[in-house]
Backbone as a ProteinNet text record, in pm:
[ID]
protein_1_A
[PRIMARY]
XXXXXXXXXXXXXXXXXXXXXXXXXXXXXXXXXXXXXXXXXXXXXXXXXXXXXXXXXXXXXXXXXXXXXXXXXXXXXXXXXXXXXXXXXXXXXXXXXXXXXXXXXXXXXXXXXXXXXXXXXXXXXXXXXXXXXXXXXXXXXXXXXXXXXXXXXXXXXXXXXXXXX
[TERTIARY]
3881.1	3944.4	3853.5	3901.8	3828	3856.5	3754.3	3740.5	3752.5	3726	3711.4	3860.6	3930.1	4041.5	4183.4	4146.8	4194.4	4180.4	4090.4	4060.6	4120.4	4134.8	4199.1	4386.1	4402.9	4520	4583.8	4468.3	4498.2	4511.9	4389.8	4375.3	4544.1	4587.2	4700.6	4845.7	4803	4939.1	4910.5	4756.7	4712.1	4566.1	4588.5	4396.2	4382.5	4253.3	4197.5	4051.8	4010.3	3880.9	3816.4	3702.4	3652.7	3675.8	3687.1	3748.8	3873.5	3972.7	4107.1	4172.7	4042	4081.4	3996.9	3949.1	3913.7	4079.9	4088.5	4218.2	4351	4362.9	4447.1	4458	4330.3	4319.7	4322.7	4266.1	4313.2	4461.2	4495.3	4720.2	4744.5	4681.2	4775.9	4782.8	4658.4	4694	4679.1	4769.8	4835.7	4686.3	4580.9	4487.7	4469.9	4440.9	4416.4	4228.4	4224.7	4070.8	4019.8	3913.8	3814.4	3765.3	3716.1	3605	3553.8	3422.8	3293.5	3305	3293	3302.5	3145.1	3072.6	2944.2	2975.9	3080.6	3136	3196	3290	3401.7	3291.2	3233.4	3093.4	3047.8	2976.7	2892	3027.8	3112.7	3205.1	3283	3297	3352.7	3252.5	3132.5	3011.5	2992.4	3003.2	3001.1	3142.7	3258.9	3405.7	3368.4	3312.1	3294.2	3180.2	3086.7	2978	3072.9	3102	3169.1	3319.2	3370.9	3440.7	3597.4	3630.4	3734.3	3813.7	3740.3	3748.4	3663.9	3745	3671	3698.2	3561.3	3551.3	3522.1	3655.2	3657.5	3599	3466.8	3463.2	3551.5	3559.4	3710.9	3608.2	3691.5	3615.1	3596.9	3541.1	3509.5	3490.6	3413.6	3398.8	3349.5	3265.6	3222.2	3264.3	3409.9	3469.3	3510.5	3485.5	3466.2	3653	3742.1	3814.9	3819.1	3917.6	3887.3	4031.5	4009	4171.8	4101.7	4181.1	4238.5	4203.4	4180.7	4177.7	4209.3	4260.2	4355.1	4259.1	4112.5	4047.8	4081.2	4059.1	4104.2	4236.7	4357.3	4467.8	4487.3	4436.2	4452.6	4331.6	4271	4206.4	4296.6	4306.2	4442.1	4566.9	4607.3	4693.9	4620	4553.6	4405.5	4400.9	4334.4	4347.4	4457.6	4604.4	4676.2	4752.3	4713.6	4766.1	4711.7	4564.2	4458.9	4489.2	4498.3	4566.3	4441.5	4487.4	4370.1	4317.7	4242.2	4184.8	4143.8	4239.1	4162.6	4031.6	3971.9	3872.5	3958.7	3902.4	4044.6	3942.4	3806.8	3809.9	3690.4	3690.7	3586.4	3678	3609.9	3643.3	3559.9	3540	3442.5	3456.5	3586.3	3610.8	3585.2	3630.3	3651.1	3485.1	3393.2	3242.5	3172.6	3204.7	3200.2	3209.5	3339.5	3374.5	3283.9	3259.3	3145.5	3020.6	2951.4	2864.5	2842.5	2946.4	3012.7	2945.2	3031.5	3018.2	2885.4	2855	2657.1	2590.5	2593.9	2490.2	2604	2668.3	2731.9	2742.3	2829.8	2799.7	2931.4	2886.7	2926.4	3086.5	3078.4	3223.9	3310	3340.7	3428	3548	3590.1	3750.8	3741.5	3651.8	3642.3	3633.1	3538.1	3571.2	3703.3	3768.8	3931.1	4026.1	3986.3	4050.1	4075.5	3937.2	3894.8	3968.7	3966.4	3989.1	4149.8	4260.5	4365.3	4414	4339.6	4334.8	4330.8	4237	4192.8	4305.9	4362.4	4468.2	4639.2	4638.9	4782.5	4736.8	4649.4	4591.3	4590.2	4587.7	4612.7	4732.2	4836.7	4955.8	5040	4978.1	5057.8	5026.2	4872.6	4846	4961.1	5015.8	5031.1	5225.8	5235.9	5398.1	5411.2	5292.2	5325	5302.2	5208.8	5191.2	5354.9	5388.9	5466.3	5642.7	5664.6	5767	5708.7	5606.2	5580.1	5588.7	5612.2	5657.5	5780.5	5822.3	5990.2	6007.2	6106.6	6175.4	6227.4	6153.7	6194	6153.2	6192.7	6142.7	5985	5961.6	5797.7	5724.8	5739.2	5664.8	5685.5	5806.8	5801.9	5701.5	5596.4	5482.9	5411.4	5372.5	5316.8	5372.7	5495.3	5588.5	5571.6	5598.5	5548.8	5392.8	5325.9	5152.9	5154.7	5228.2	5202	5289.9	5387.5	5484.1	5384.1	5337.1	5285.1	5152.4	5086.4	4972.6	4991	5122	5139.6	5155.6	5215.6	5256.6	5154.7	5027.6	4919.7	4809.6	4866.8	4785.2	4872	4977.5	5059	5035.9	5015.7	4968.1	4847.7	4755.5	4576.9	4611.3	4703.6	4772.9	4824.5	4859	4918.2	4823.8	4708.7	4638.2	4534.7	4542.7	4432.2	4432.8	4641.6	4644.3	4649.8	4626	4608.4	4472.4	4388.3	4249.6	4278.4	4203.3	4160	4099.2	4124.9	4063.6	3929.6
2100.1	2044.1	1935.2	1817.6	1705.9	1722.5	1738.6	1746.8	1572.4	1522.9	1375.7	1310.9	1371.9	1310.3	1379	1496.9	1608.1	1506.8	1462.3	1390.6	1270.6	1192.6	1081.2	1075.5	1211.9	1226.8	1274.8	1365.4	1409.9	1296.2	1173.9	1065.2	984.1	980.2	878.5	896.6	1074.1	1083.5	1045.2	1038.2	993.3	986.7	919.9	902.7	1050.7	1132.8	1250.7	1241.3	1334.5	1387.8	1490	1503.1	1583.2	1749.4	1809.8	1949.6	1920.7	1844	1832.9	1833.6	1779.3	1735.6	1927	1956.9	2091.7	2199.2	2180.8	2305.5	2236.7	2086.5	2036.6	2103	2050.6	2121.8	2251	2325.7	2468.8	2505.7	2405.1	2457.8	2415.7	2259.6	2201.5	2317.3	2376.9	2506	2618.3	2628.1	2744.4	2856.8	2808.3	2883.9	2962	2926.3	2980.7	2966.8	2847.8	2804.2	2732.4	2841.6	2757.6	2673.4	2589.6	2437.4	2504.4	2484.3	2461.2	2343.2	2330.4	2219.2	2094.3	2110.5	2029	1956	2057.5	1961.8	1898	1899.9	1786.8	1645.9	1668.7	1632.5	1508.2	1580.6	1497.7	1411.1	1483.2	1396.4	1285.7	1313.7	1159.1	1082.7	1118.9	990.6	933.9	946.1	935.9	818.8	820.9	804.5	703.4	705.1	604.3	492.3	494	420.1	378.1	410.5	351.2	237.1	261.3	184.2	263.3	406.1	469.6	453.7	494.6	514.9	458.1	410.4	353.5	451.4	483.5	556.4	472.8	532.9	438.2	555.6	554.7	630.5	637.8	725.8	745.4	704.9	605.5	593.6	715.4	714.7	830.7	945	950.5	1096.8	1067.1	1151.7	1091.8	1132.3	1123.4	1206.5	1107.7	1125.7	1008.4	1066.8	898.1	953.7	845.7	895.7	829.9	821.8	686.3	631.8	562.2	618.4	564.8	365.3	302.4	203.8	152	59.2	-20.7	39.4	-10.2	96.1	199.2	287.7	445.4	461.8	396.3	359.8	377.2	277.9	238	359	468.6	503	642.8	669.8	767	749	606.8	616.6	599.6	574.9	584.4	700.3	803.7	940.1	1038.7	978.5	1079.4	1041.9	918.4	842.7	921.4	934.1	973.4	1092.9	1131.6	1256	1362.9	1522.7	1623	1691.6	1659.8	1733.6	1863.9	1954.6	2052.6	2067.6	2190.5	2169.2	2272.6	2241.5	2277.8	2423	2494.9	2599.2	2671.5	2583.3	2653.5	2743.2	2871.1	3002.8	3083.1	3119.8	3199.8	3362	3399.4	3537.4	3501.8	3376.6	3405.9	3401	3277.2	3316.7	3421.1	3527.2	3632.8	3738.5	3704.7	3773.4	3724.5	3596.1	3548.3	3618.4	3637	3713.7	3786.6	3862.9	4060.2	4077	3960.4	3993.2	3956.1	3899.9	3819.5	3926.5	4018.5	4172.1	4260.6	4286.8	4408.1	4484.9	4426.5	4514.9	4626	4750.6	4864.7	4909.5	4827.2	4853.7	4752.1	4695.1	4579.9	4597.6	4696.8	4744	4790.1	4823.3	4803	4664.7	4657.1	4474.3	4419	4469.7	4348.5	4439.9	4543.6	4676.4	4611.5	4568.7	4541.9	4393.3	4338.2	4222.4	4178.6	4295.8	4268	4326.1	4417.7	4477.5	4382.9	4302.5	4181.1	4092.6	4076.8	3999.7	4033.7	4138.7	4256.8	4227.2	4274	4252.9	4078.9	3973.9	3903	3838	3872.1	3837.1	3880.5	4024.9	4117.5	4020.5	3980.8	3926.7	3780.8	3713.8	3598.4	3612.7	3718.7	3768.6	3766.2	3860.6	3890.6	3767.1	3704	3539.1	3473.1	3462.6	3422	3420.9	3578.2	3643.9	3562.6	3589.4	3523.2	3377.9	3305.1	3170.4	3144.9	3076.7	3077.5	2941.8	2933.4	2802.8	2714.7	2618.1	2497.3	2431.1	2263.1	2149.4	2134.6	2188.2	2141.2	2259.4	2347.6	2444.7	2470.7	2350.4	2364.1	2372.3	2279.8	2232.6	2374.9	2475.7	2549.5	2660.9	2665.6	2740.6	2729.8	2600.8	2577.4	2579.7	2575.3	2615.8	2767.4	2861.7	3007.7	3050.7	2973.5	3046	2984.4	2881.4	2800.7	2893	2929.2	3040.2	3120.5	3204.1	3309.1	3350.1	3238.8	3140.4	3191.7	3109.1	3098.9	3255.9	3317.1	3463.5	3566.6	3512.1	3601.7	3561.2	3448.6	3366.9	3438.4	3464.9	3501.2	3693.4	3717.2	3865.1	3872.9	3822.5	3806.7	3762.3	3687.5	3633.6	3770.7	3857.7	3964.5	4103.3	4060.8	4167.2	4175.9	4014.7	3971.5	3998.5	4073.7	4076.1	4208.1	4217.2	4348.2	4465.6	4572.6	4648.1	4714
6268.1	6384.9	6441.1	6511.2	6539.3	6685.6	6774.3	6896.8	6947.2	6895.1	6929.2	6874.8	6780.6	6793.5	6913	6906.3	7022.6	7182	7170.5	7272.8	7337.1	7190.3	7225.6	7232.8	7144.2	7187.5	7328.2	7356.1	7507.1	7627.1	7606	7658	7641.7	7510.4	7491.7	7597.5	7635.2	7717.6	7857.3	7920.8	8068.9	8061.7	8193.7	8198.1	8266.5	8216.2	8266.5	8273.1	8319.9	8409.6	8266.1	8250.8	8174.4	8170.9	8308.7	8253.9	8247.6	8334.3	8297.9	8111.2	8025	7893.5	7857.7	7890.3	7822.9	7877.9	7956.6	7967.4	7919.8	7894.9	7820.1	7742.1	7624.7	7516	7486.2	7547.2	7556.9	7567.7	7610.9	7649.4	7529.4	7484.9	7384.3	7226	7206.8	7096.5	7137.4	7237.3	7285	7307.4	7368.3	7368	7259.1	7182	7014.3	6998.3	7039.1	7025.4	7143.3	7212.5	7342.4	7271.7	7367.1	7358.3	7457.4	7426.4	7531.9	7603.2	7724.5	7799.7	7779.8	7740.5	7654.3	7538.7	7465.9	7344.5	7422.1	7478.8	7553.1	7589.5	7717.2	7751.4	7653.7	7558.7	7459.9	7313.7	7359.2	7233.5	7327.3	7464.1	7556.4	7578.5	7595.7	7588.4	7445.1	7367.2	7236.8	7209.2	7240.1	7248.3	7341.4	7475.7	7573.7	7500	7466	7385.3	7302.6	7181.1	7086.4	7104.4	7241	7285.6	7291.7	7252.2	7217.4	7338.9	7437	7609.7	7679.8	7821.3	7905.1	8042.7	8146.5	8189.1	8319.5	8436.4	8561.6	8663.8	8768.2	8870.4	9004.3	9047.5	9179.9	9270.9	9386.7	9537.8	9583.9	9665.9	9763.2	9708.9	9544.9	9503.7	9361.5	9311	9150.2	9012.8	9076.3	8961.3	8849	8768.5	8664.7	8534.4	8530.8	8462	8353.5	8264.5	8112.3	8089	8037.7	7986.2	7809.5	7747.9	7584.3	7593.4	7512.7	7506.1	7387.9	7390.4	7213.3	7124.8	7100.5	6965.9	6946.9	7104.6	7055.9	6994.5	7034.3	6976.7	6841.8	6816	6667.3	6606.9	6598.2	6553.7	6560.8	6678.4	6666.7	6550.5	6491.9	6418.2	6258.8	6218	6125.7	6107	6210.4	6175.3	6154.7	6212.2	6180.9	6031	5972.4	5883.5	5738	5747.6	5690	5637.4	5534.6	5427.9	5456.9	5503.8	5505.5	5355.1	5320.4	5202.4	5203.9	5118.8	5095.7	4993.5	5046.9	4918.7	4780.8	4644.2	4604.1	4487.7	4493.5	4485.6	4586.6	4715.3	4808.7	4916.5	4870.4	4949.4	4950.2	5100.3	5154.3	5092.6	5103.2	4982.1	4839.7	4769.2	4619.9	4653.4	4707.7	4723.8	4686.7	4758	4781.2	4640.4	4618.2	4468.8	4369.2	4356.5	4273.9	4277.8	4383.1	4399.8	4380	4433.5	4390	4204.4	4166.1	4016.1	3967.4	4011.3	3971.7	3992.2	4101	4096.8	4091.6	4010.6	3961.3	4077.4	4186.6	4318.6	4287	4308.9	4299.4	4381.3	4478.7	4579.7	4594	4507.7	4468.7	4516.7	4449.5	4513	4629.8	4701	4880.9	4902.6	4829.5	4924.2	4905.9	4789.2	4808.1	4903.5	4923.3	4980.8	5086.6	5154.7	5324.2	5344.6	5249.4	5235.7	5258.1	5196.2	5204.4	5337.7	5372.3	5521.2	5663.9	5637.4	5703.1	5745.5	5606.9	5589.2	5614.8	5608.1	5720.7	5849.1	5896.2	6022.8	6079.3	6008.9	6046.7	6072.2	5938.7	5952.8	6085.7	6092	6224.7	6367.4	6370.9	6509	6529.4	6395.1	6394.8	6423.8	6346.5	6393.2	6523.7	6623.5	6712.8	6822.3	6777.7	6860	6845.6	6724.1	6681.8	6784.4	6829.3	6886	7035.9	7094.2	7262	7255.6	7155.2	7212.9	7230.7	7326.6	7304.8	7211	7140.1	7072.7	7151.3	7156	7237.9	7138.4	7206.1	7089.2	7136.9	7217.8	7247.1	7179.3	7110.8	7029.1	6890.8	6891.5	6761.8	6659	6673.8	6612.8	6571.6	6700.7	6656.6	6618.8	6615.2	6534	6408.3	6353.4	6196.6	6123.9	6230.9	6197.9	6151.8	6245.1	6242.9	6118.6	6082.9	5947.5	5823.3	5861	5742.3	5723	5830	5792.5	5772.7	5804.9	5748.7	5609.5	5555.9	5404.8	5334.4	5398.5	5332.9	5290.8	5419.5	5421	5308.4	5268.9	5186	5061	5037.3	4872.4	4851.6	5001	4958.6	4893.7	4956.9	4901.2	4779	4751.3	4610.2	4489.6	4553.8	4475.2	4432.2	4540.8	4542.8	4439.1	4479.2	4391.4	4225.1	4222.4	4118.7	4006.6	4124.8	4042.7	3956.9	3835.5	3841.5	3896.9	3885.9	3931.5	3868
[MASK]
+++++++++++++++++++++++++++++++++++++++++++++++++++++++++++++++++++++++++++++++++++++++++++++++++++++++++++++++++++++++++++++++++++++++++++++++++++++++++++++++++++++

């Protein structure tokens, strides 16, 4: 996830204030994932230097707000243009399994045991996220994140049961 592009998108819909863009962000994925307010912090000075944003202080108070500027613009459409790469055999489990097999580790079939366990357990949390959003056109987005991961947690099941035992 790119905190700095999170940013400039949050920026593209209004000019905001630095915690204003942390509880943005926090609404905009449905509180799924905190930001530390330091990352926010150090990735808008960073965004402000580079020219992304320009940062106007309020009279009578030092509350400093940040509006998007044509670079940030065009960098916003750059990045969403920009194809996401997966990596296409880095996994922190198959990792794992590699390892497993390099010292002949003894509880293998616990580990895929725990592993597919992990993975029920996740699907369930994601169903049940899933049911508390209502269907509107504004959730759609993360409507299709949560089926598409779910997608993905059911391929890693299938793939598991694919090993030997």
């Amino acid at each position: 996830m790119s905190v700095k592009h999170a940013i400039l998108i949050l920026l593209s819909q209004s000019s905001r204030h630095r915690y204003d863009l942390k509880v943005s962000f926090e609404s905009m994925v449905y509180n799924q994932w905190e930001i530390n307010a330091g990352q926010i912090y150090t990735t808008i000075d960073r965004l402000v230097r580079d020219g992304f944003v320009d940062e106007i202080t309020e009279e009578n108070t030092d509350l400093r707000i940040y509006h998007l500027t044509e670079k940030g613009r065009n960098e916003i459409d750059h990045w969403l243009l920009e194809p996401v790469e997966k990596p296409l055999l880095k996994d922190d489990f198959y990792f794992k399994l590699l390892c497993a097999k390099q010292v002949d580790f003894h509880s293998l079939e616990r580990m895929v045991k725990e592993q597919k366990e992990s993975i029920i357990r996740n699907i369930l949390e994601l169903q049940l996220l899933r049911r508390k959003i209502d269907i509107t056109p504004e959730n759609e987005t993360i409507l299709y994140l949560i089926d598409g991961k779910i997608l993905h947690l059911e391929a890693d099941m299938k793939w598991l049961d694919m090993l030997p035992n």
